[in-house]
C-alpha positions in Angstrom: 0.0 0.0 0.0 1.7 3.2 -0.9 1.4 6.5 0.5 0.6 9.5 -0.3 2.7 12.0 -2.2 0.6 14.9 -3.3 1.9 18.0 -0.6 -1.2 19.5 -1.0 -3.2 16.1 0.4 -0.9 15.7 2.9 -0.9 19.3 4.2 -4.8 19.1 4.0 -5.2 15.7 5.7 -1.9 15.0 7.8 -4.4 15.3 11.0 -1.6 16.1 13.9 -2.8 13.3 17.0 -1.0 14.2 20.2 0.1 10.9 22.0 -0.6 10.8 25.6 2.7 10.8 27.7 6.1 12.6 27.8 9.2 10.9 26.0 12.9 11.1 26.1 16.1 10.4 24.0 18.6 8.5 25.3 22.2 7.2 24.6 23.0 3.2 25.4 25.4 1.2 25.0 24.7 -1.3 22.5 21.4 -2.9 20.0 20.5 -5.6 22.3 20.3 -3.0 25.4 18.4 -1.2 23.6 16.0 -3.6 22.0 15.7 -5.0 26.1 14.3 -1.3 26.8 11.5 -1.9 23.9 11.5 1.7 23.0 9.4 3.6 20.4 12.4 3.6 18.1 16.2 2.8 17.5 19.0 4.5 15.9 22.2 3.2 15.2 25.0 5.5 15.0 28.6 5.3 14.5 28.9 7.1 17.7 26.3 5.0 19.7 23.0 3.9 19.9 19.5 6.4 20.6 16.7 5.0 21.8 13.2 6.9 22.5 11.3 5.4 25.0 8.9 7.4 27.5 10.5 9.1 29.9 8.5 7.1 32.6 10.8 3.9 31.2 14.0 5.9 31.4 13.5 7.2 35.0 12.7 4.0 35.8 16.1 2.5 34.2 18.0 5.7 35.5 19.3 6.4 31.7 20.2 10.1 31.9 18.2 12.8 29.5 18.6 16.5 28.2 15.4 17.5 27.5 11.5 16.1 28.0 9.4 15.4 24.3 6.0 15.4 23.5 5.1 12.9 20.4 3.1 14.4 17.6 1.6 11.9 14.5 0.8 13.1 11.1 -2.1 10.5 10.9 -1.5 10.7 7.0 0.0 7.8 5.4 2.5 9.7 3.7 4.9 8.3 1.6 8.7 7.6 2.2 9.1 9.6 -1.1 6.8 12.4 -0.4 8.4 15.9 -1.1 7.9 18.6 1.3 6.0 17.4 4.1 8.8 17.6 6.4 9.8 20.8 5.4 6.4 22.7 5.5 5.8 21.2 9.4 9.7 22.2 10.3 8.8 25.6 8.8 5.4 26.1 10.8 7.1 25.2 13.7 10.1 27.7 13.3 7.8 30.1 12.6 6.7 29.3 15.7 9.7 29.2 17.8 9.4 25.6 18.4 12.4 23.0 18.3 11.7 19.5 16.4 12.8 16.2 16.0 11.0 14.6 12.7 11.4 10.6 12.7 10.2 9.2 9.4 8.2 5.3 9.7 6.3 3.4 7.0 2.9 4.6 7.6 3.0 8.2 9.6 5.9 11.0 10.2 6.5 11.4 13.8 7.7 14.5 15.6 8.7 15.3 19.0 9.0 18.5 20.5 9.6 20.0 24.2 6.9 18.6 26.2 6.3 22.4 27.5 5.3 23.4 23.6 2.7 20.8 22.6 0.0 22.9 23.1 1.0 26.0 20.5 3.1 22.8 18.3 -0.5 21.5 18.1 -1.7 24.7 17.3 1.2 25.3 14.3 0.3 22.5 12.7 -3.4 22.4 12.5 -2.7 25.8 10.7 -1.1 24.4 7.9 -2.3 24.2 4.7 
């Protein structure tokens, strides 16, 4: 099933859904520590591996943090190869003062911003388009 490219139908029906909770990045030491800490996502890096998991799991595992995330989800299924998307929400939310962190999966774009913001990120993006 392939997503959707058009910028104009995904501006007009990327629906932003604020998940419930508070999130966190965090550094650890290898793939299968991570994978034990059965996060939202995984990154491997050269310089280590990122996990984001909710910040409720990373107290409880006493893996340090910098800064506390909300999760936003473009309910569109956009498509890996869609043009734009990315940049139009990165712009709103400049525009907006707002910091992000975009992550990309099959089905949906993902972004996570400073818990403190969700409200007025929420309120950047439903003015798009």
């Amino acid at each position: 099933m392939a997503g959707e490219t058009d910028l104009s139908k995904l501006l007009k029906g990327m629906k932003p859904k604020l998940n419930e909770g508070e999130y966190v990045y965090c550094l650890v030491r290898s793939l299968g520590e991570a994978a034990a800490l059965n996060p939202l996502c995984i990154f491997q890096e050269k310089e280590g591996v990122t996990v984001i998991l909710s910040k409720q799991k990373a107290d409880e595992q006493s893996l340090p943090y910098s800064v506390v995330m909300a999760w936003i989800t473009l309910t569109i299924h956009s498509s890996l190869e869609a043009i734009g998307l990315t940049a139009a929400v990165s712009k709103a939310l400049t525009e907006s003062n707002i910091s992000c962190n975009v992550v990309a999966a099959y089905y949906h774009d993902h972004i996570f911003i400073p818990a403190a913001e969700a409200t007025r990120a929420m309120d950047a993006l439903m003015h798009i388009g």
